[in-house]
C-alpha positions in Angstrom: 10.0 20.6 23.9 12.5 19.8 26.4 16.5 20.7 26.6 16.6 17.3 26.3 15.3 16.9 22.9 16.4 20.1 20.9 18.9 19.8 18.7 22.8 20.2 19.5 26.3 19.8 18.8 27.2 15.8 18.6 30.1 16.7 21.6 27.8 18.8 24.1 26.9 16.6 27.6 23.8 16.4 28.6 22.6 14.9 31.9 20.1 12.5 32.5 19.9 13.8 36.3 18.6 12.2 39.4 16.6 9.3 37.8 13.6 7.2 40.1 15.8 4.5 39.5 18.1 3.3 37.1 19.0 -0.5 36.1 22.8 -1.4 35.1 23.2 -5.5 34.3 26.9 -4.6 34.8 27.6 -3.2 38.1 30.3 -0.4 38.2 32.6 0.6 41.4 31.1 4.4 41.0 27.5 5.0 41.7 24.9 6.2 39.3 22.2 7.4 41.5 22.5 11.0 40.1 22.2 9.8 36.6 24.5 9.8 33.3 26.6 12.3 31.2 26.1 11.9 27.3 28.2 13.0 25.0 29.7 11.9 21.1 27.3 8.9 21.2 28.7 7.9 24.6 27.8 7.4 28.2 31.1 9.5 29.1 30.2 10.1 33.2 28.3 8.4 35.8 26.9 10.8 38.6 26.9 9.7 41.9 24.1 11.1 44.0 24.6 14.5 45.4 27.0 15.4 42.3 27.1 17.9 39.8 28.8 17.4 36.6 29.9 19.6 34.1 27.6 19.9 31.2 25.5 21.7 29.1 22.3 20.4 29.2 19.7 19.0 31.8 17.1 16.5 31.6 15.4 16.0 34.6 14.6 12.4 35.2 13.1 12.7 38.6 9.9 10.7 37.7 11.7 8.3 35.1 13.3 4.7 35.8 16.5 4.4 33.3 17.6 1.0 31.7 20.1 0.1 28.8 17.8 0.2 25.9 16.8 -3.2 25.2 18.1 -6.2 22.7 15.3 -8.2 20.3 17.5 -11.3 19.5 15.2 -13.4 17.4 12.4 -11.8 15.1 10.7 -12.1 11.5 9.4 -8.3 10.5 7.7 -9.7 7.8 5.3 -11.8 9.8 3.5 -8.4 10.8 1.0 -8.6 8.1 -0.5 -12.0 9.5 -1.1 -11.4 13.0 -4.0 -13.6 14.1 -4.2 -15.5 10.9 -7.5 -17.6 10.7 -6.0 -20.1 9.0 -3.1 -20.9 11.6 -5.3 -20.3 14.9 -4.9 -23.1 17.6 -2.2 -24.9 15.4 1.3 -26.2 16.5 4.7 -25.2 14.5 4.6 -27.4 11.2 1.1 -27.3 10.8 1.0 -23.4 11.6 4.0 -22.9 9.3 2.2 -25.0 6.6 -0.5 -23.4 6.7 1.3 -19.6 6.2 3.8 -20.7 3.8 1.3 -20.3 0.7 0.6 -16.5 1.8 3.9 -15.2 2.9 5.3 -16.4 -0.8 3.2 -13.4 -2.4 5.2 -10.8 -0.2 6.1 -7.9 -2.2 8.7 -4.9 -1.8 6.4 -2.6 -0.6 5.1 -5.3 2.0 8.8 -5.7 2.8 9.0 -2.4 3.7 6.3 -1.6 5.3 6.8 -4.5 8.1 9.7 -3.9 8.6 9.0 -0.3 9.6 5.7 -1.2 11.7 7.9 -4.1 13.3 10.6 -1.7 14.6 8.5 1.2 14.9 6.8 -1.3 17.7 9.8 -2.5 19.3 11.3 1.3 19.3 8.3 2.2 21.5 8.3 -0.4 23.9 11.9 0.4 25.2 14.1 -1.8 22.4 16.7 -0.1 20.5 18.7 -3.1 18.6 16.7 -5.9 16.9 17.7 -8.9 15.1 15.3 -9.9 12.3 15.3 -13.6 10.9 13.9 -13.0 6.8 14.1 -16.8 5.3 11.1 -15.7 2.7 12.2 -15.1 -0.7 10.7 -15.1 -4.3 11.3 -13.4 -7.6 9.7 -10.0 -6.5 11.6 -9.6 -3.3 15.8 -11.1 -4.2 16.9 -7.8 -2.3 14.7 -7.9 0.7 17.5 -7.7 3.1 18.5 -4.1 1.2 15.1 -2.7 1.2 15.3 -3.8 5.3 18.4 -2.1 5.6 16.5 1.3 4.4 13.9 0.9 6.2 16.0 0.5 9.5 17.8 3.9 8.7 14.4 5.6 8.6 13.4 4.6 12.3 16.7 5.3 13.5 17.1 2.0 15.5 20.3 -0.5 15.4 19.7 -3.5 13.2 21.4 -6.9 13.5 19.9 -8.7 9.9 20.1 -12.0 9.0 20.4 -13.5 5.6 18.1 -16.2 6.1 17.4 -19.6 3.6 15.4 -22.4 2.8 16.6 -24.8 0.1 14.8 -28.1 1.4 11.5 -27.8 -0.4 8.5 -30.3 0.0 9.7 -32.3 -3.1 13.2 -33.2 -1.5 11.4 -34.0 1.8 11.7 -30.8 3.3 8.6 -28.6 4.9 8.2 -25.3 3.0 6.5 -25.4 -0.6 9.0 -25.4 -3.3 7.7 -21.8 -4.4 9.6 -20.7 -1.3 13.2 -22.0 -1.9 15.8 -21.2 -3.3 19.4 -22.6 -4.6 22.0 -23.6 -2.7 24.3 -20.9 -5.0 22.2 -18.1 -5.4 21.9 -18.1 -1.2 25.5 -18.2 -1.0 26.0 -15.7 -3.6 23.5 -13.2 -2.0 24.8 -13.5 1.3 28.5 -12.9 0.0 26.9 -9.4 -1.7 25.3 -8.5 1.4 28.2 -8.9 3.9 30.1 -7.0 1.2 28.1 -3.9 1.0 25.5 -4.0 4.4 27.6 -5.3 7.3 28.9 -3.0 9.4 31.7 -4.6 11.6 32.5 -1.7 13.8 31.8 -1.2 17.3 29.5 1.8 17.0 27.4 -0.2 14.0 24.0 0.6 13.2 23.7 -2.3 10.8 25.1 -5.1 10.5 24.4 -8.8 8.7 24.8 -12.5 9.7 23.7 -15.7 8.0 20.2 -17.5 9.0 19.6 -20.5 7.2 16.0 -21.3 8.7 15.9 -24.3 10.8 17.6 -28.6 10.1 14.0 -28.9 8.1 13.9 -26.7 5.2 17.9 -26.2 4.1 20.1 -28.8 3.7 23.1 -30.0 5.5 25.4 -29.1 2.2 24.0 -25.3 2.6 24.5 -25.7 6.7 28.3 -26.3 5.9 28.9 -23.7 3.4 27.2 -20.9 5.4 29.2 -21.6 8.5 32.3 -21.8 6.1 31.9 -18.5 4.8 30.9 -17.2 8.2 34.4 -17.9 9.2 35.3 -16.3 6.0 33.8 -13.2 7.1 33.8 -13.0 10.3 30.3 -12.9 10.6 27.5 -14.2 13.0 25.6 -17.8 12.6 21.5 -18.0 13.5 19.2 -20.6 12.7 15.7 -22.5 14.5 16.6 -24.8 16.8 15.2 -27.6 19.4 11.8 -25.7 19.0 9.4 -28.4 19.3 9.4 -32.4 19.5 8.5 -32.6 16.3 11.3 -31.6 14.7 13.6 -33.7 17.1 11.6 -36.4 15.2 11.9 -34.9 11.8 15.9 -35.1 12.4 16.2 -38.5 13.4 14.2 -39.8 10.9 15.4 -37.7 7.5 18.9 -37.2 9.0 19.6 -39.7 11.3 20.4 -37.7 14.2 19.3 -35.1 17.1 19.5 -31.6 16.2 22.4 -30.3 18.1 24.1 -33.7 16.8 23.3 -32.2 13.1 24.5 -28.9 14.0 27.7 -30.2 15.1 28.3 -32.3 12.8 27.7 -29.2 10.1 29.7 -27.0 11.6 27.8 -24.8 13.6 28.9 -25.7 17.0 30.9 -22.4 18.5 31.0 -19.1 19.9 29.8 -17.5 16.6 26.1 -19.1 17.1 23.0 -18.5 18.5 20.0 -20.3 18.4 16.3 -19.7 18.3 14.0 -21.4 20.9 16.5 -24.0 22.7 13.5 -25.5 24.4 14.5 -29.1 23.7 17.8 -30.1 24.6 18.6 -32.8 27.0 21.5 -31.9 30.3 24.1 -33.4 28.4 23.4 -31.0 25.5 23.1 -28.2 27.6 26.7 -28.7 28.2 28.1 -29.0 24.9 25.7 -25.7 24.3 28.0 -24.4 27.2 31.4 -25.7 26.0 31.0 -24.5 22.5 29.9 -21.1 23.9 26.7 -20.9 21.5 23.9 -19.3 23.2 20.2 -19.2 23.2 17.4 -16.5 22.1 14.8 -17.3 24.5 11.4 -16.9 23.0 8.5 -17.1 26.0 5.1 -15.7 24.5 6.1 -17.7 20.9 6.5 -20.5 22.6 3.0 -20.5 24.5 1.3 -19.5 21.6 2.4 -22.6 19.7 2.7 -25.0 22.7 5.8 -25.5 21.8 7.6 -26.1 25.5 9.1 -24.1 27.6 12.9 -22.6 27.6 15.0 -24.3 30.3 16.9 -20.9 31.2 17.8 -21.8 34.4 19.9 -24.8 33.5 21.0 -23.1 30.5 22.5 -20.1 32.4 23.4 -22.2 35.2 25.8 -24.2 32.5 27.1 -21.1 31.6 25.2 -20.6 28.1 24.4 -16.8 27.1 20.5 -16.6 26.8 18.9 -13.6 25.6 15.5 -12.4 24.6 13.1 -12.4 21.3 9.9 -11.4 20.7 9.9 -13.5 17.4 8.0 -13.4 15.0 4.4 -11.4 15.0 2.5 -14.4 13.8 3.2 -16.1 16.6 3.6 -13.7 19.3 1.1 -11.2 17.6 3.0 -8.5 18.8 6.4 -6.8 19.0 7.1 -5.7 22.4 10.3 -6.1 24.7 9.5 -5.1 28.1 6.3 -7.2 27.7 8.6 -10.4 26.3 10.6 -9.4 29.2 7.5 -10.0 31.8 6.5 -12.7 30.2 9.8 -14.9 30.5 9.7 -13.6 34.5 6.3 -15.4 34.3 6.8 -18.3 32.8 10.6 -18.9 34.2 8.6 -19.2 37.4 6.3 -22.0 36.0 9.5 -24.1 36.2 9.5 -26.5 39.2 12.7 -27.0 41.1 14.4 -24.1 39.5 15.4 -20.6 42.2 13.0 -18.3 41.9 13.5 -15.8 39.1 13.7 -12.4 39.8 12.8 -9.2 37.5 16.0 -8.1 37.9 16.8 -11.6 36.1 14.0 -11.1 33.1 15.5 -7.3 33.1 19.2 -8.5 32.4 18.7 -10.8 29.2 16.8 -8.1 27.3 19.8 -6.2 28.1 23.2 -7.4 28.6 22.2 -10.8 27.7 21.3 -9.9 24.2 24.6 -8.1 23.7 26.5 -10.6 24.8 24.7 -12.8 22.4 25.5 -10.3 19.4 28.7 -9.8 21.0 28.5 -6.2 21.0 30.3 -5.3 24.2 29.1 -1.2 24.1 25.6 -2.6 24.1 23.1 -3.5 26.9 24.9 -1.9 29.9 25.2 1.7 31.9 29.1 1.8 31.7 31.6 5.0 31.0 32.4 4.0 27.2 29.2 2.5 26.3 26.8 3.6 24.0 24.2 5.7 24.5 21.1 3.6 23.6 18.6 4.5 26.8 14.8 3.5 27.5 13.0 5.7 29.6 10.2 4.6 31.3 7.1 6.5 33.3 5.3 5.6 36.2 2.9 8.0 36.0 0.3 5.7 34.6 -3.1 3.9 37.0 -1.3 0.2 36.1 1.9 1.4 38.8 0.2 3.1 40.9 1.0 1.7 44.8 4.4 0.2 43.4 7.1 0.3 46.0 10.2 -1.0 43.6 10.2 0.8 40.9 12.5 -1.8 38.9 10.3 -4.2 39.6 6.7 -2.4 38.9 8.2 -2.2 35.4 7.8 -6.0 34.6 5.2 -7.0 37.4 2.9 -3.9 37.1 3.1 -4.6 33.4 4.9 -2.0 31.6 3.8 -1.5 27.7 5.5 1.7 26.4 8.7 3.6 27.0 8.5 7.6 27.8 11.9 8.7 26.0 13.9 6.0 24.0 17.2 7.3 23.0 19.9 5.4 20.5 23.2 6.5 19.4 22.6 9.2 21.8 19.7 10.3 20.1 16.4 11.0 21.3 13.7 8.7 18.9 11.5 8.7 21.2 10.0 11.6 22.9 7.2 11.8 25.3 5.9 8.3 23.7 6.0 9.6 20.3 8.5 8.6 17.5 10.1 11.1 16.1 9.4 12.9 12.8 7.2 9.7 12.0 3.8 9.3 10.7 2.7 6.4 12.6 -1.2 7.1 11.2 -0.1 6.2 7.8 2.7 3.5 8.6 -0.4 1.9 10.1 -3.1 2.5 7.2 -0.5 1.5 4.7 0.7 -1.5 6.4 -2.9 -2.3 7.6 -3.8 -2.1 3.5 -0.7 -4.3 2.5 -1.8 -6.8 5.0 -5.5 -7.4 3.2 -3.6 -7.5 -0.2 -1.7 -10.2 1.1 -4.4 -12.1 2.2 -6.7 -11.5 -0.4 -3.9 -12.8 -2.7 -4.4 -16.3 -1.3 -8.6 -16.2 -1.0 
């Protein structure tokens, strides 16, 4: 084992010397060639090339290319257990979500647990090392789902952003999802209130923290939509939901509510720097402005997307109006897997696809998995390589056949196709170590997940 990864006093410094290359989204007057000093948590020194810094340990990054660890900004863990579900193959959103509804409502605590471990598990080896999750699934065996993903974040040792989600428009008020899978407008507003009370960390070095997600304009209602952003305000808490994801439910709006989504979403309440939105793929220019104006940004989900034919994300115009976009991997039924730097390649590709738009650069794709996602979750320590920020690191190797020839090395890492971190560190702790998790059994995460999975689908044979 490394100097790097034995254990030692929270205030020694160790330096991450002379890295291949390292990526920083927010440029600093000092160089950073020669790497970074870590200490308390903290990136507390950035070494210029040629330099020696005081410290106590060394870990020789010679071979390694260094970027913030990554951000996840839209996800549902949960959706693990149905990757590649026969029954929703080949199918755009509502019929896809129709036809998964009837199995996700026999999710049980242990099935709770176990995808949310896989799901982060994933994420923590592929370079991420905060992740939003979007849970909107509840029923009488799972009321504390978000608690029981609270615990099983501390396990993997990754920062959590979790949202309370909701659906209280079932099929019998016109809604989408079964009535099996609502739930009251009070005992949402109720449980959120709890969790916010007793899960959400507000501080700037927080490993956890909470926000409110009812689901998307067609399975809550617009009463629930105005009481969630009020107690939002109340406190002081983040806003998610679904939104301008497909046509269809621009046509589901106007005809149950009268109106476009974003005019809904305004007219609820949600309008404002406190929100972010899933998918954003269907807004016209004038929208993209008030998107701009209000300050509410965009999780930009590529590979989801493509799977459902949904559309694809205008990014360009978004970020050219000034909106914060970041990156999601959402959920694993519909990307089938949980993977940053992939998502990250993925919206290089397909921001390319757009016609008229500057060319997008990696260094673009490489910037909203980082800073962009922390700006979203406005958490200001997050996503960068500055003194002061903390020290949440993805380490990646070259080494491997698939970058072999590369000249850029920033740039091999998305185009060369980059699938799995080297060393992830978060909190300025190693989690990852020579691709491996830490202290983890990933062979029986996997059989027990894998076994949960076929209960679930049994369950609804």
């Amino acid at each position: 084992m490394s100097e790097a990864t034995g254990g030692s006093p929270i205030d020694s410094r160790l330096w991450i010397r002379n890295p291949l290359a390292i990526f920083n989204p927010a440029p600093e007057a000092q160089d950073a060639r020669g790497g970074l000093v870590i200490a308390g948590g903290r990136i507390v020194e950035r070494v210029a090339r040629g330099s020696t810094p005081q410290c106590d340990r060394i870990f020789d990054a010679a071979d390694l290319v260094v970027l913030p660890g990554l951000i996840n900004t839209h996800h549902h863990f949960y959706q693990t257990l149905t990757r590649a579900f026969r029954g929703a193959l080949d199918k755009p959103l509502f019929p896809w979500l129709q036809s998964l509804y009837p199995v996700w409502q026999g999710l049980t605590p242990a099935m709770i647990e176990a995808s949310t471990e896989l799901a982060l598990t994933e994420l923590l080896l592929s370079g991420c090392t905060t992740s939003v999750d979007h849970h909107y699934v509840f029923n009488r065996q799972i009321p504390d789902a978000i608690d029981r993903q609270c615990v099983a974040a501390e396990r993997v040792g990754i920062r959590v952003l979790l949202t309370r989600g909701s659906m209280s428009l079932g099929q019998s008020a016109g809604g989408l999802p079964p009535d099996s899978v609502i739930e009251t407008h009070d005992t949402i507003l109720r449980d959120s209130e709890r969790l916010i009370s007793i899960r959400h960390d507000p501080g700037e070095t927080a490993m956890c923290q909470i926000a409110l997600a009812p689901c998307s304009p067609f399975s809550v209602t617009p009463e629930l939509m105005r009481d969630t952003a009020a107690l939002a305000a109340q406190t002081g808490t983040l806003l998610h939901t679904h939104l301008a994801e497909t046509i269809d439910e621009n046509r589901f709006c106007l005809e149950k509510f009268g109106k476009r989504p974003l005019d809904l979403l305004e007219e609820v309440g949600w309008l404002g720097p406190t929100t972010w939105l899933a998918h954003g793929i269907h807004f016209r220019s004038d929208e993209i402005g008030r998107l701009a104006a209000a300050g509410t940004a965009i999780s930009h989900c590529p590979s989801s997307n493509m799977v459902l034919g949904s559309g694809i994300c205008p990014v360009a115009e978004l970020e050219a109006a000034g909106v914060v976009v970041g990156l999601g991997v959402d959920g694993s039924a519909s990307n089938d897997a949980s993977n940053l730097v992939q998502e990250a390649r993925q919206a290089l590709l397909l921001a390319r696809l757009n016609p008229g738009t500057p060319m997008a650069s990696h260094l673009d794709a490489l910037r909203m998995a980082t800073l962009g996602g922390a700006r979203l979750l406005q958490r200001p320590l997050l996503g960068h390589l500055g003194v002061g920020a903390l020290a949440d690191l993805a380490l990646f190797d070259l080494n491997e056949l698939r970058f072999s020839g590369s000249d850029d090395p920033l740039a091999a890492l998305l185009l060369c196709g980059a699938h799995h971190a080297r060393h992830v560190m978060v909190a300025g702790t190693w989690r990852v170590v020579d691709g491996e998790i830490r202290d983890r059994d990933i062979a029986e995460l996997g059989s027990r997940h894998r076994r949960l999975a076929r209960e679930l689908r049994l369950a609804n044979s």
